[in-house]
Every structure is written in C-alpha cells, then in structure tokens.
VMD Tcl script that draws the C-alpha trace (Angstrom):
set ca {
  {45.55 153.07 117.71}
  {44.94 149.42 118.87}
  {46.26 148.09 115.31}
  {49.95 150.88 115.30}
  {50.48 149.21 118.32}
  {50.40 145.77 117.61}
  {52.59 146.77 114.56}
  {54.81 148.77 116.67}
  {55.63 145.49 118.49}
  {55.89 143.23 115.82}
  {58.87 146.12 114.35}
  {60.36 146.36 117.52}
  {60.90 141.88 118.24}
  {61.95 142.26 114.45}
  {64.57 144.65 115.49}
  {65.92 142.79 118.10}
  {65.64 139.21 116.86}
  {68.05 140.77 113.74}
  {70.04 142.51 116.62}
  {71.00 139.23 118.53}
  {71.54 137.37 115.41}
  {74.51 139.95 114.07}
  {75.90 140.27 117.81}
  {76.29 136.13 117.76}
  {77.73 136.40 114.27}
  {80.25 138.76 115.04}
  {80.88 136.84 118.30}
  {81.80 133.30 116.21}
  {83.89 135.19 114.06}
  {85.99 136.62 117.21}
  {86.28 133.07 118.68}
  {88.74 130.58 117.54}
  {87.05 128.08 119.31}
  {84.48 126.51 116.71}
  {81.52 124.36 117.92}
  {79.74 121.49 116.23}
  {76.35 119.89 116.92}
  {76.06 116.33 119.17}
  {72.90 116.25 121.18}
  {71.39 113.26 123.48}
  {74.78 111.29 123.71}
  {75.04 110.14 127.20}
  {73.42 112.26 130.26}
  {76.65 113.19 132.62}
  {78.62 116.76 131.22}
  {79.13 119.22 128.16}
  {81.17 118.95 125.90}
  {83.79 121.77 124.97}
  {85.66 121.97 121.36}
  {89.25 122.80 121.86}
  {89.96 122.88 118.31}
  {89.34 124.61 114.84}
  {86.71 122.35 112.63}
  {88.34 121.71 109.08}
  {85.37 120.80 107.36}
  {85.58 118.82 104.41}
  {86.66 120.12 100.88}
  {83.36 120.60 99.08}
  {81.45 120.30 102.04}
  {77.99 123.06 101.95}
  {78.15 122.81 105.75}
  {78.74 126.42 107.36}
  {79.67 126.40 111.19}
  {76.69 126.87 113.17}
  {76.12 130.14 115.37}
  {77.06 130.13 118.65}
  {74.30 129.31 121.02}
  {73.54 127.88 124.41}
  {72.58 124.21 125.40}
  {70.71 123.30 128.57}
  {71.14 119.44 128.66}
  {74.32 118.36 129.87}
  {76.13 115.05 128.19}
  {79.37 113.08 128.05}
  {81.40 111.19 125.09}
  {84.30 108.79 126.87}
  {85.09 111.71 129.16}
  {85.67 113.91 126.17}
  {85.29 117.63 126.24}
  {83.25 119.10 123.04}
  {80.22 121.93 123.56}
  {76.98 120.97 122.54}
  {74.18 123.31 120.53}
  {70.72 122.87 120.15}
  {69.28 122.03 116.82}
  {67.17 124.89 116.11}
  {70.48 127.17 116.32}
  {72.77 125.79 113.45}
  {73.10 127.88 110.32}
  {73.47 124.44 108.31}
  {71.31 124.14 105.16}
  {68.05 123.64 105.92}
  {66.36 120.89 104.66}
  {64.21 122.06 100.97}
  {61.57 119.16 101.60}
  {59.72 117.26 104.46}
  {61.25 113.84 103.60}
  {64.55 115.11 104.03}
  {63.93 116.62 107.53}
  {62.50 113.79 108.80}
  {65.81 111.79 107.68}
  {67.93 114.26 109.14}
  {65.99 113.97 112.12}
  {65.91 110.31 112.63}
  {69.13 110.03 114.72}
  {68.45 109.64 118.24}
  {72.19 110.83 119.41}
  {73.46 112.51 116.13}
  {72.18 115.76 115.32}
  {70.90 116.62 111.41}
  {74.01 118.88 111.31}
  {77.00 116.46 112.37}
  {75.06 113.53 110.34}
  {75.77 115.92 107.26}
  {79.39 116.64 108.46}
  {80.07 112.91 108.24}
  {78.19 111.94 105.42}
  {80.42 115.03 103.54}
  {83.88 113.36 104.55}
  {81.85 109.70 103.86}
  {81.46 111.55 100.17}
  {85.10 112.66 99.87}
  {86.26 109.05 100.43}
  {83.55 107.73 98.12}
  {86.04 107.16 94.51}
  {83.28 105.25 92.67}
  {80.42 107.57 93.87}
  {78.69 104.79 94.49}
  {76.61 106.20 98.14}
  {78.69 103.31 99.69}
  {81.59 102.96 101.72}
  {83.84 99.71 101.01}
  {87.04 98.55 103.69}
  {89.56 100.25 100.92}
  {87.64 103.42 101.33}
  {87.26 102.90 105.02}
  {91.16 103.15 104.67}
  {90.97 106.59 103.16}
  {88.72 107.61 105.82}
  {90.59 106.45 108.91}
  {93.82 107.92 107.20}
  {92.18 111.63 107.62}
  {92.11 111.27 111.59}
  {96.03 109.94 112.05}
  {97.82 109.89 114.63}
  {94.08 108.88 116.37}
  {94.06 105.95 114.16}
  {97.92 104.74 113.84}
  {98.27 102.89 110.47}
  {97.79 99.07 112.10}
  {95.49 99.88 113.50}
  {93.96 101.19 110.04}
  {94.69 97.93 108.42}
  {93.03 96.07 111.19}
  {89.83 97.94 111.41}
  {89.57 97.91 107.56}
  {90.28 94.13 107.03}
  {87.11 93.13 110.42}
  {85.03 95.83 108.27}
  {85.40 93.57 104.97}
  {85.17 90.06 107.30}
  {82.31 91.43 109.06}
  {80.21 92.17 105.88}
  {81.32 89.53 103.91}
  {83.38 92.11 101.35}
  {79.96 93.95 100.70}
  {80.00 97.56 100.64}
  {77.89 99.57 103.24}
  {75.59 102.29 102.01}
  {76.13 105.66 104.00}
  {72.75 105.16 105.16}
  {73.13 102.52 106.76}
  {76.84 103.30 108.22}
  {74.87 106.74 109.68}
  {72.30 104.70 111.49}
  {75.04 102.19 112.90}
  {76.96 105.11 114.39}
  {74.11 106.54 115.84}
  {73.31 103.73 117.55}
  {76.78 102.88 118.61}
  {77.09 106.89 120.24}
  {73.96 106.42 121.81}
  {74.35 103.51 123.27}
  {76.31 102.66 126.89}
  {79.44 101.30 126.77}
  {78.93 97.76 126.47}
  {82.52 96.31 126.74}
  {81.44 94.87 129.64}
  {78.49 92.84 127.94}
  {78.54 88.90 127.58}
  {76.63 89.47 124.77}
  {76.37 91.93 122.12}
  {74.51 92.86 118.57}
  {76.31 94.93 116.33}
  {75.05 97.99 114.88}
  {76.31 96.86 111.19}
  {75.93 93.48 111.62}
  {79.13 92.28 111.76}
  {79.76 88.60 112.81}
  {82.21 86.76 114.68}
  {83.66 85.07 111.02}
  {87.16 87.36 111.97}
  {87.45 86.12 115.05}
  {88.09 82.73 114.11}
  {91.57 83.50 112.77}
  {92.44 86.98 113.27}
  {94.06 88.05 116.12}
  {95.27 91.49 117.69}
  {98.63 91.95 115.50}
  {99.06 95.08 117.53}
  {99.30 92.86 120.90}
  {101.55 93.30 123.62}
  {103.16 96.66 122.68}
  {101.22 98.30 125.93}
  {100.65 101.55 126.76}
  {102.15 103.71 129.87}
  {98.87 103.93 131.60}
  {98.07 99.79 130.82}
  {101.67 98.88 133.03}
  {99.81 99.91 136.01}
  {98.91 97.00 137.00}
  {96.26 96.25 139.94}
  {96.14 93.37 141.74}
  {92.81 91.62 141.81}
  {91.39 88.42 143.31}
  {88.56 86.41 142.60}
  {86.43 85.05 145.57}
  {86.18 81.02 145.12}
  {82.85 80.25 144.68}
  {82.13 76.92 143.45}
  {83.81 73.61 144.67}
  {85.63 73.74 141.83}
  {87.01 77.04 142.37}
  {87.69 76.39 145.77}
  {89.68 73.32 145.24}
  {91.66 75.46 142.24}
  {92.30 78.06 144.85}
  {93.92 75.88 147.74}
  {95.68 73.59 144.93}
  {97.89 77.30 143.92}
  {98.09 78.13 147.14}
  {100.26 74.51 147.94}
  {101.99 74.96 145.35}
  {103.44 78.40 145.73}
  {104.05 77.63 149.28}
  {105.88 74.68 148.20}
  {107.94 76.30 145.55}
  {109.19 79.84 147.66}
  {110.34 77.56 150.48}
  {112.33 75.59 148.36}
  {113.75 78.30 146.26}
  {114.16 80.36 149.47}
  {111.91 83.30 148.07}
  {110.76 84.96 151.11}
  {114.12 86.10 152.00}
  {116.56 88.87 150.62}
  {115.66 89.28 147.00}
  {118.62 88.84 144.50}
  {119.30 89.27 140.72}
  {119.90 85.26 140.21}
  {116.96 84.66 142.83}
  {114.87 86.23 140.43}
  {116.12 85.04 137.07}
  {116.23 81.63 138.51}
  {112.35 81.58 139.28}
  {110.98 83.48 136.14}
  {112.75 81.29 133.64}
  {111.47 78.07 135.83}
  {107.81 79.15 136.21}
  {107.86 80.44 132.18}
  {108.86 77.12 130.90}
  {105.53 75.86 132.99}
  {103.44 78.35 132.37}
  {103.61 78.16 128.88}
  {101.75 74.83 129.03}
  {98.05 75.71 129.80}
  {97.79 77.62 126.87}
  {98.84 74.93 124.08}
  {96.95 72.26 126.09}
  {93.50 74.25 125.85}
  {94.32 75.55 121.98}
  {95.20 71.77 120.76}
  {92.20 70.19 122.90}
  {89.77 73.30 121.65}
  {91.20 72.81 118.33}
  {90.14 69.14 117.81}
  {86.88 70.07 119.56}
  {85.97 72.21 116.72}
  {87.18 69.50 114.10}
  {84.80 67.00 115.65}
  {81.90 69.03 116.26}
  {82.49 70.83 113.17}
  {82.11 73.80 114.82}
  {83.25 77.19 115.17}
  {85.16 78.27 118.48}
  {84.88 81.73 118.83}
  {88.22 83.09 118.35}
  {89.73 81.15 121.54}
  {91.87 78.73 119.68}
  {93.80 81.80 118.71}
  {93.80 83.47 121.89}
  {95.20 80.81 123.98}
  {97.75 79.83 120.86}
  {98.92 83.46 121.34}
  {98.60 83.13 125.48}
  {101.24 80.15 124.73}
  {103.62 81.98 122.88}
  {103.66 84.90 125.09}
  {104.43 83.39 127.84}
  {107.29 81.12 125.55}
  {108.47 85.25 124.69}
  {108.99 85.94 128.51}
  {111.31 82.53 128.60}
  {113.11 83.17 125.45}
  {114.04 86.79 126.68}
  {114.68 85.60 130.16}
  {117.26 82.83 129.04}
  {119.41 85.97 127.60}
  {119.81 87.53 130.69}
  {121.01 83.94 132.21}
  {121.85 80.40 131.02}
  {120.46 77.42 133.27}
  {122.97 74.68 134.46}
  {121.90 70.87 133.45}
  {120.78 70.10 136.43}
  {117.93 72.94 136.34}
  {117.13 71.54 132.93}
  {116.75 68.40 134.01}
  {114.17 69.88 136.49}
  {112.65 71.54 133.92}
  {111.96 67.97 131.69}
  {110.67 66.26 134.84}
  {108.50 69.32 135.75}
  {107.40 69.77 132.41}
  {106.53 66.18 132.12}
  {104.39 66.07 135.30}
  {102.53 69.29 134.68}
  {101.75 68.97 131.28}
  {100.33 65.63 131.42}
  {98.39 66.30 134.50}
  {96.75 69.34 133.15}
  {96.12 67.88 129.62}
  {93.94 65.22 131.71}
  {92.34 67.47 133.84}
  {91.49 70.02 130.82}
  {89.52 66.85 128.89}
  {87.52 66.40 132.45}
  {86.74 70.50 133.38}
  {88.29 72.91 130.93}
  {86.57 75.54 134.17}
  {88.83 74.10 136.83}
  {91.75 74.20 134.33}
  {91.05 77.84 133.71}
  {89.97 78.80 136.77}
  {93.37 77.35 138.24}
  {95.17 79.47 135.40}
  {93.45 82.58 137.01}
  {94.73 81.85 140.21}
  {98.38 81.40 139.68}
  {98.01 84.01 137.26}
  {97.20 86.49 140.58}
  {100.53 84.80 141.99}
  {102.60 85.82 138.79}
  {101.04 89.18 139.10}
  {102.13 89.29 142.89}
  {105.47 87.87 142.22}
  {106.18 90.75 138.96}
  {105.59 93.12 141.53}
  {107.33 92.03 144.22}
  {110.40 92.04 141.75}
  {109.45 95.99 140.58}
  {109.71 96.78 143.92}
  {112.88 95.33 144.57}
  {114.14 96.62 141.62}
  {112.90 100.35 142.36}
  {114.01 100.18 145.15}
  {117.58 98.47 145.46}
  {120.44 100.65 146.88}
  {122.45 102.51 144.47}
  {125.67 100.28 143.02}
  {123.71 97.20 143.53}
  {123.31 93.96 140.79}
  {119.14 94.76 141.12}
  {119.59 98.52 140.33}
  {121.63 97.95 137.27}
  {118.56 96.70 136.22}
  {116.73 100.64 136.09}
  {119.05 101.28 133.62}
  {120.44 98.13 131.83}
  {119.19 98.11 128.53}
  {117.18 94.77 128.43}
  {117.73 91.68 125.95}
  {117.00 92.85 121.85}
  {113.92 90.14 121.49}
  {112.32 91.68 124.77}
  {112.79 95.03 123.54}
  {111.65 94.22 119.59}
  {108.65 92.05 120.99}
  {107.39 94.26 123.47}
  {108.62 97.68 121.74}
  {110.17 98.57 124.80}
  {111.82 101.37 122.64}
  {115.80 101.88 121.92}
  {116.71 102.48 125.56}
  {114.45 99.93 127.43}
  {115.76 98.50 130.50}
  {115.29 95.37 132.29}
  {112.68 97.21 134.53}
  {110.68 98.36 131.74}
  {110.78 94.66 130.43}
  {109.36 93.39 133.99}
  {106.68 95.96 133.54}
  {105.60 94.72 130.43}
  {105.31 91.17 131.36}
  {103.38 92.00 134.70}
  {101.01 93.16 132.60}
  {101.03 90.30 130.13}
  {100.39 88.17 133.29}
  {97.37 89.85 134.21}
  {95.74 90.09 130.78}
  {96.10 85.87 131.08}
  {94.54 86.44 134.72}
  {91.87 88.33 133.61}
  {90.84 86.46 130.67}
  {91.37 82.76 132.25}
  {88.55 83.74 134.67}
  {86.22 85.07 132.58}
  {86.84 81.94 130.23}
  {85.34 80.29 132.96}
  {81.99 82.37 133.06}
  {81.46 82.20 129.15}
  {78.45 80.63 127.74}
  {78.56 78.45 124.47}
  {78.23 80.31 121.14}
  {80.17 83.69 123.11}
  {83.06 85.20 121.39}
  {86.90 85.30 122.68}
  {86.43 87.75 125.87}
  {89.70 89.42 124.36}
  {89.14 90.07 120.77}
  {85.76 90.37 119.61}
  {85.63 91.83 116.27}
  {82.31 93.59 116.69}
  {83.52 95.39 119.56}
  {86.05 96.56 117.88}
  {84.16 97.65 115.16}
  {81.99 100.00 117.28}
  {85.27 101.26 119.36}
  {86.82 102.52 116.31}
  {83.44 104.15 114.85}
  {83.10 106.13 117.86}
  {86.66 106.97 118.23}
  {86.05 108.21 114.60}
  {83.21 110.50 115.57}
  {84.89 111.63 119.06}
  {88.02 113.14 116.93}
  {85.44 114.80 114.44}
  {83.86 116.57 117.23}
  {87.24 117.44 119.03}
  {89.83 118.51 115.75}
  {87.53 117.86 112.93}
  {88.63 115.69 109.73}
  {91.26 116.26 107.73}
  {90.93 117.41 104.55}
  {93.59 116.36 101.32}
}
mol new
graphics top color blue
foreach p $ca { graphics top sphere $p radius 0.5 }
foreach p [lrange $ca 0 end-1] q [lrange $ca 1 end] { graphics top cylinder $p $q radius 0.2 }
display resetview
C-alpha cells in the first residue's frame, strides 16, 4: 500500500508539472509581448519588452516560456522583463564544456549570449568565428535608426583603430560585452580599461564628425559653477570677474536689452574667445613634437574648440557688419589677449584653462540672458523677430538647425557649445598625464555603442535581411 502511494504521487506532480507547462505555452502564444533572457545587469528595476523579438534568420533559438523573475535590475533606465535561466526553452547544451561556456557570463544569460552570437554569425561573410569593422558595419546596420549611419562609420572605423585592423573572435567580443553590461557606468571615470582592449591610437586624430548637431534634450542648458579652490583658481576667478564687470559697464549691458546690444557683444567676445583654443592646440602641438609624445586626443579637441567658437563669429557677422572703428578694437583686443594668454599658457596651462572655465560660466550666463530676452520680448518687437526669423544658412548648415531654424534656435545651440568648452576647460585642469581627451575617448565610445547594441536587442530585437 506504502509503495501505490508513493507512485500515486509521483503520477499525480507528473500530471501537474505537464499541466503548468501547456497552460504557460498556450499563454506565450496569446501574448504579443515576447520576453528574452538578461539576468544580474545592474540591481535597481525589471525590465519589460515592449516589442516582438525578430530573431535572426537561421537562428535554432526558440523564445523562452514565460516565467517569473524575483531579482529586480536596470539597463540605462530601459524597460525589458527578465527570466530566470532554468525557464528558457533554448537548446540545451549536448555536453558539459558547452554549459559551462554558456554559463560563464556574469550579466549575460546562456540564452541572449546565443541570440547574439546568431546575428554575430549572420554578419560573419568569411565564416571565419570573427567579427572585422566591415562586418561590424553589417551588424550596426540591422539596429537603424538606433545607430544612424555616422554614427556607423564612426564606431566601425575606432573598432579597426582600436585593434589595430585585427579581427575579433566572437568569443572574445561575448566576454567584452558582458563585461561592459555588467559593469557601472563609468563615464564618469578618470581612468578606464577597455573590455576589448582598445587604445587611445584614434584619439590622436579622430574627432567627433557628428559634433555640434545637438539634441533637444542637450539645449537645456544648466548653469554650473566651480568653487575656486587653489590660488590659482582663485586668482582665475576674480581676474573674469574684472573683466566682465569692466566690459557690461562699458557696453551698457545691464540695461534694456536690444537686438544691436546683443549682436554687438557676441561678435566682440567670439573674435576673443576663439583664441584660447589655438593657443593651447599650437603650444600642445609642439609639446608632443619635442617630447615625442602622444597627447591624448587634446590637440584635436581644442583645434575643434577654436573653430567652433570662429563658427559662432562667422554666423554672427551675417546677422550684422561691424563699423572700422569696432574692428580696430577688435586688432588691439586681439593683440593684447592673445599675447598675454600665449605667455601665461607656457607658465600654467591650469590657470589658462581654469580661466577658460570661468568665462565660459559667463558666456553661459550671458546666452541665457539673451534666450530670455528673446522669449520673452513683446510681440512686434526687433528681439521677437528673432522666434521666428530664419537664422543665417552657415548657422543653420553647421549646427543642423533644420530648414526653418530661427535665430533663437541658433542662440540655443551655441549656449550649449559654450558650456561643453566650460565643462571640458575645467576638467582639463584635473587631468593627470597619460589621460585621454575628457571629450572623446575612443574606448568609451566603444563600450557605449556595444551596450546600446545589446539594449535594442533586448527592447525590438535585430533585424533580420
């Protein structure tokens, strides 16, 4: 009696173990929602698919059954639902060595690693188990509009720097991506290891080609100050400070705010702030030629600094044509400045940089000021025009301010500029030797795009050709 029992039991979990399994099938083929597996990402919420999953043509991976998860994690804020490993219906694995590969990742479950290593295999036209920059191409081209085609050809061209034109195999690509998901975000990090390895060879003469054409959410600009600290600081701080009080008494800019008020001071102040950058490139620049050394990228970034700030003159100078006598100010002005600075830079590139920072807060300040003004002049007036004049064709082409942008959308765009220079002129001052350009570092990059890549699996899955 004792043994029918215990067999009677055994019959009966059978039963229901085959019960629940046909109730979740029939409950993933009701859903339209599909779910894919990411465990131990980053401890804060779940993630919740949205989308279908196309999987990849050829791929043996089957959608996993639905199931429950109990820990809860995050992926750059966003939503996708995690399952437990023990619940996918993926292949399972026919030997030990190949479950203990497929469970090496620490943030990537067996199932996704498959799921990327199928689309790694679709992209793969030599079958050679390694992924090149042109095939990184074909990959990055299956998750547009995420990736826009610059930024494509960007990310492709730091892959092939970065590895010295080797091919990586999809082992190794797997294990960088892990690592990259897993990891915090380390934007924020003076220094940094890539996953793959890459160097800093890219940053040396590449540069953002994608620069300056900003975002709606990057034109809100905040307006920060850094604390003076050092003596050095503190003597950069009070030097900006005499100057701008100087310069809005004698331009009157603390009174009522007017069109030529403001054209008069933005095309004066570009013409001088266009300096700093060139003088730190060309003294950086024979630096490295003497030291035979590299730089780490900030040649380029204050050569491009220059010419943005040249870009707000040029497209400032259409909207209004100085007399003689204000370029006469200009030459003196220029004179004084530039030679002052370029001495001061060979002394303490900090105090040169830190001084940047500071009157980069002022341009900040001043960009808004003139916003505000602008958004808020009464109707009919010369400043309101300016919400709907279409601003000058090189402001529009270099900033992409689109076919309609206006002279407000123009001083939106150059606010920000201003406080990119802000930003990155004090942290200039903080770097250490042998850091990379606080603005582009190519291994950053490199690990933004891989998890970007992984993100838009999770959310819409690949696309499939």
């Amino acid at each position: 009696t004792k043994q029918t029992t215990t067999t009677t039991n055994k019959q009966t979990i059978i039963m229901l173990s085959n019960c629940i399994r046909r109730n979740a099938a029939r409950s993933f083929m009701r859903s339209s929602t599909s779910q894919i597996l990411l465990s131990n990402v980053c401890a804060n919420d779940t993630f919740h698919s949205t989308t279908n999953t196309n999987y990849p043509a050829g791929s043996t991976c089957t959608p996993p059954a639905i199931a429950s998860y109990s820990r809860s994690s995050t992926f750059e804020g966003h939503p996708l639902f995690v399952l437990h490993r023990s619940h996918s219906t993926f292949p399972t694995p026919k030997n030990g060595n190949e479950l203990e590969k497929r469970r090496a990742f620490s943030a990537l479950s067996p199932d996704v690693a498959d799921l990327i290593r199928a689309e790694f295999e679709s992209v793969d036209l030599n079958k050679d188990g390694k992924m090149d920059s042109e095939e990184l191409k074909q990959l990055l081209r299956k998750h547009k509009p995420t990736f826009s085609e610059a930024e494509i050809l960007e990310i492709s061209e730091l892959f092939y720097v970065g590895n010295a034109g080797k091919a990586v195999p999809f082992d190794r690509l797997l294990e960088a991506i892990d690592r990259i998901v897993a990891s915090k975000d380390h934007n924020t990090e003076k220094t940094h290891t890539n996953s793959l390895g890459v160097g800093s060879c890219a940053a040396e003469y590449y540069y953002d080609v994608n620069h300056h054409q900003w975002k709606k959410d990057e034109l809100d600009i905040e307006l920060t100050h850094v604390e003076p600290e050092t003596f050095s600081d503190k003597l950069a701080f009070n030097a900006v400070k005499l100057v701008r009080l100087g310069f809005d008494t004698a331009t009157s800019w603390n009174g009522e705010i007017t069109t030529k008020k403001v054209l008069q001071r933005v095309i004066f102040l570009e013409t001088i702030a266009a300096v700093p950058g060139m003088t730190a490139a060309i003294i950086r620049h024979f630096k490295s030629l003497r030291y035979m050394e590299r730089d780490g990228g900030l040649i380029n970034m204050f050569l491009e600094e220059a010419t943005n700030e040249r870009m707000h003159l040029l497209t400032f100078v259409c909207m209004r044509d100085p007399g003689h006598l204000f370029r006469a100010a200009v030459i003196g002005s220029q004179f004084a400045f530039g030679s002052g600075f370029l001495l001061a830079y060979m002394i303490s590139p900090k105090f040169c940089h830190r001084f940047v920072g500071y009157v980069e807060e002022e341009a900040c300040a001043t960009y808004t000021k003139i916003i505000d003004a602008i958004e808020n002049a009464p109707e009919n007036s010369d400043l309101a025009k300016w919400r709907t004049e279409r601003a000058p064709k090189i402001g529009i082409s270099y900033w992409h301010l689109g076919e309609n942008g206006t002279v407000l959308d123009l001083m939106y765009a150059v606010r920000a500029d201003e406080a990119e220079h802000r930003d990155v002129n004090h942290e200039v001052v903080e770097m250490k030797p042998g850091e990379v350009n606080p603005r582009y570092d190519p291994s950053l990059r490199i690990d933004a795009a891989l998890k970007t890549y992984v993100r838009d699996m999770m959310t819409k899955g690949p696309k499939t050709e």
